[in-house]
N, C-alpha and C positions, 0 to 999 in steps of 0.2 A: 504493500500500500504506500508507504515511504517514495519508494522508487517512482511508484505513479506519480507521486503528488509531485515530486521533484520533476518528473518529466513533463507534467503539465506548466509548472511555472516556468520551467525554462522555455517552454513553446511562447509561452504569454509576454517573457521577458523578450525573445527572439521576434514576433510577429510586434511588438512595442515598439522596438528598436529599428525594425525596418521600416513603420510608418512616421517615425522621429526622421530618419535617416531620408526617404522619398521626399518630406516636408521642410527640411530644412533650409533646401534653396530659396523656397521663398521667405522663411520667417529671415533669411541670413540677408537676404536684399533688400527688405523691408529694416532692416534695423540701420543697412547703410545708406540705404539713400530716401526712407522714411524718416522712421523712429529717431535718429540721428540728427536730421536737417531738423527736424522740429524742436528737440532737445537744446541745441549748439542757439538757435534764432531766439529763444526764452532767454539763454545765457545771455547770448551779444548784443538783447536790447538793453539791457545795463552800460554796458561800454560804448565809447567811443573809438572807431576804426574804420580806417577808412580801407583795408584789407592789405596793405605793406606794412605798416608803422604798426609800434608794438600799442596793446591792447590798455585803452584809459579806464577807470571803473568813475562812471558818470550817475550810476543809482538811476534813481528817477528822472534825470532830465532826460533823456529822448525822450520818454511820453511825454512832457509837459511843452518839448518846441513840436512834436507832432500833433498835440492837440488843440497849440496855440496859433497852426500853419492853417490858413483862410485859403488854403489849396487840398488843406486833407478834408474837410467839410464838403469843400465843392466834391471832389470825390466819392464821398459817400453820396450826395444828393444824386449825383450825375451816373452812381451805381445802381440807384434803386429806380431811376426815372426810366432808365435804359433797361434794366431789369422788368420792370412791371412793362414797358409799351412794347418790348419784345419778346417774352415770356406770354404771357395773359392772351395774346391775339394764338399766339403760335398753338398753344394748347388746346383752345378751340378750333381751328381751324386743323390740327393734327384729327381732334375728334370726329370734325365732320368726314374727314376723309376719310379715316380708317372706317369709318361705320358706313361709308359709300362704298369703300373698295370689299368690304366684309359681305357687301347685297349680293344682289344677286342681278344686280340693275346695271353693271357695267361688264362689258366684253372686254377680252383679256386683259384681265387683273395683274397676271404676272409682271406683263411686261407695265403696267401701271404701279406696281410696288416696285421695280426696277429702278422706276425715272425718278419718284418721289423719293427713293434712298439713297439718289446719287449726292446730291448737294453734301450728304454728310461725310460721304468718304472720298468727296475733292479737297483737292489741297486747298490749308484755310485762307494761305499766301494769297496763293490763287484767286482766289474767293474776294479777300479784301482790295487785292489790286483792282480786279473786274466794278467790284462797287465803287474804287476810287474814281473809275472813267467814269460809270454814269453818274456818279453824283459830283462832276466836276463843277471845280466855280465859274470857270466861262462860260458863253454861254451857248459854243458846239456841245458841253457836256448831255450825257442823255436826255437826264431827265430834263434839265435848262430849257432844251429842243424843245422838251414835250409838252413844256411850261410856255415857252416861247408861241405855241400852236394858239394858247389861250387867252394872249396878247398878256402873260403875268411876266414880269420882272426877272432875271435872272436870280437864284438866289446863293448867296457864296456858304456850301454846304456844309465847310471844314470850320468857316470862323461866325458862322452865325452859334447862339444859344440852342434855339430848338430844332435847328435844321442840320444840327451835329447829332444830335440823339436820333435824332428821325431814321438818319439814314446810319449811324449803328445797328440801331434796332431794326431796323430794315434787314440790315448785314445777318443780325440772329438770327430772325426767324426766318429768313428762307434757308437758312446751315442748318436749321435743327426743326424745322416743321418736319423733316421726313423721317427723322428719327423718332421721335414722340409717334408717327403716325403707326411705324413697324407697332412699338412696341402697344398701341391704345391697340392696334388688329389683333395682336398676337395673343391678349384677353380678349376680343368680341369674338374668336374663333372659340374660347372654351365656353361659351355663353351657349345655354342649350336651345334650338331654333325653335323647339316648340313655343316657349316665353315670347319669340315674334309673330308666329303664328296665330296663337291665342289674341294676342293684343290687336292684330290686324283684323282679327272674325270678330273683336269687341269697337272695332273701327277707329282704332287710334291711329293718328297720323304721322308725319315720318318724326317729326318735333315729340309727340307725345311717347314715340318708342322708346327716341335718344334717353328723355328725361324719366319714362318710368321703368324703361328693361336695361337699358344700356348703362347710366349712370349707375345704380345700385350694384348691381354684378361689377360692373368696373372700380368699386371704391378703392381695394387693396392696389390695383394699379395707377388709380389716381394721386393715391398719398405718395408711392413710389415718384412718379413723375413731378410730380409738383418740389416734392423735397430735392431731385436731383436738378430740377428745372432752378429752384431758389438758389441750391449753393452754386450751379452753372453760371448764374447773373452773377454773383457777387464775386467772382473766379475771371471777370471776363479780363480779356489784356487783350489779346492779339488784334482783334478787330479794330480797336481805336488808336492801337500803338502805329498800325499800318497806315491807318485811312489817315491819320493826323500827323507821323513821325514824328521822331523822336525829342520834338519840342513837347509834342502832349500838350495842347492847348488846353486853359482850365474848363473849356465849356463842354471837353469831351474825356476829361481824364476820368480814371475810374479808380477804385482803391488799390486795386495790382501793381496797374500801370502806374499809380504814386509813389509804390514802397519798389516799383522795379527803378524807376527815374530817380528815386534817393539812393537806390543803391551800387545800381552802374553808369548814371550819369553825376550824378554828382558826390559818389564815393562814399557817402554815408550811410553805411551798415546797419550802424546801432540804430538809427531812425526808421530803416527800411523796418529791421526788425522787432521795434516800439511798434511799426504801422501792422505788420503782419500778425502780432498779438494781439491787438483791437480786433482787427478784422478775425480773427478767429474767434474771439468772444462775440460779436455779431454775429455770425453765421451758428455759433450755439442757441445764442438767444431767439434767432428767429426758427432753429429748427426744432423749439425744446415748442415756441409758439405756434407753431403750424402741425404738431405732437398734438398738442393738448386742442387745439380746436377742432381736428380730427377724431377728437375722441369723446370731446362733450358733443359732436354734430351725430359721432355713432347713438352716443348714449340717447338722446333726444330721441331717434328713430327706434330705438329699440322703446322705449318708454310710450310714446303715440303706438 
């Protein structure tokens, strides 16, 4: 019996060690170029560094000239304006689509979930440069043209207030409406057809399906999407780094692109790394909030 039990635990100890051993490339790359970066960025917003010269211990002041800088404000506004007008459209507009392509009402779907997935896996380079032509400030630029047909004014896209966010936002959701759309499909495919059938012999209309078969069964995907949709806004850089270069105008900057320009344009580390702390506490704060409203809205329905 002895000899059993020993040979059990060594199998236990053996199949333990081979799933530690399979797994470890990942927890080992997560530690260096995760867990690490996050760890070292907590440290070094104490110090002053501008990454040659040796290391100042500054305490508190980088957050107090990062909270005091009337450029990190406009970045958070200029994060969340961008966020919500490019976010908010795109997720409805993913909805409708996935719940058109999911009918039964359009002819080759394949090749229509093909076309709407491509924007996501084109280069984002790509991407930004092509927005920079149409939303040029002259007035051959596209949309200028298009404006121009309606006898409106050129409008200078990159240094106006809301016609920098416009067309950021512009930039998000056509990059990420097709993504959202895969994924709202790939939940109305488990959605069982009889729930549309039923509602359609009780004469609901294509509005009444969305909101009373579609929405409910889609909730678990919805809170997924939304929460990765939130921290995506708040994460944004590339879009407005391109469309604006690397002056980052304040009408277009966003919180990334503030703590990346503090940190490789004008050397300061410890600030970049004062700004990336906030911003990690935002993106807590708003997802611990968009948690809980998720769950007082479940509870509500479960209660009526």
């Amino acid at each position: 019996m002895s000899r059993m039990r020993t040979r059990k635990l060594t199998e236990k100890k053996n199949n333990a060690l081979s799933g530690y051993v399979f797994t470890s490339p990942f927890f080992i790359l997560y530690a260096i170029f995760g867990f690490f970066p996050m760890v070292f960025s907590f440290y070094l917003s104490f110090f002053n560094w501008n990454g040659l010269s040796p290391m100042t211990f500054v305490g508190w002041k980088n957050f107090e000239i990062v909270l005091n800088d009337g450029s990190f404000y406009s970045s958070i506004i200029n994060t969340f304006i961008i966020g919500i007008m490019g976010t908010i459209p795109q997720l409805v507009i993913a909805l409708f689509i996935a719940f058109a392509l999911n009918s039964a009402l359009i002819r080759f779907q394949n090749t229509f979930r093909t076309l709407i997935f491509l924007p996501y896996i084109t280069s984002l380079v790509s991407v930004a440069i092509i927005f920079g032509l149409m939303f040029n400030n002259q007035p051959f630029g596209f949309v200028n043209y298009i404006l121009s047909l309606f006898e409106i004014d050129p409008i200078r896209w990159s240094q106006a207030y809301w016609p920098v966010k416009i067309a950021i936002s512009t930039m998000v959701l056509w990059r990420w409406v097709g993504y959202n759309t895969i994924i709202f499909l790939a939940g109305m495919q488990s959605i069982p057809k009889e729930l549309y059938e039923a509602a359609k012999i009780d004469g609901a209309t294509i509005m009444q399906q969305i909101r009373l078969v579609t929405l409910p069964m889609l909730r678990p995907i919805l809170m997924f999407v939304v929460f990765t949709s939130t921290i995506g806004a708040l994460q944004l850089f590339t879009e407005p780094l391109i469309f604006l270069g690397r002056g980052l105008r304040e009408e277009g900057i966003t919180i990334v692109a503030y703590l990346w320009r503090d940190a490789f344009v004008l050397n300061s580390f410890g600030t970049a790394s004062a700004a990336a702390i906030i911003m990690f506490l935002i993106v807590i704060i708003l997802t611990g909030t968009n948690l809980l409203l998720t769950n007082l809205v479940g509870r509500s329905r479960k209660v009526k």
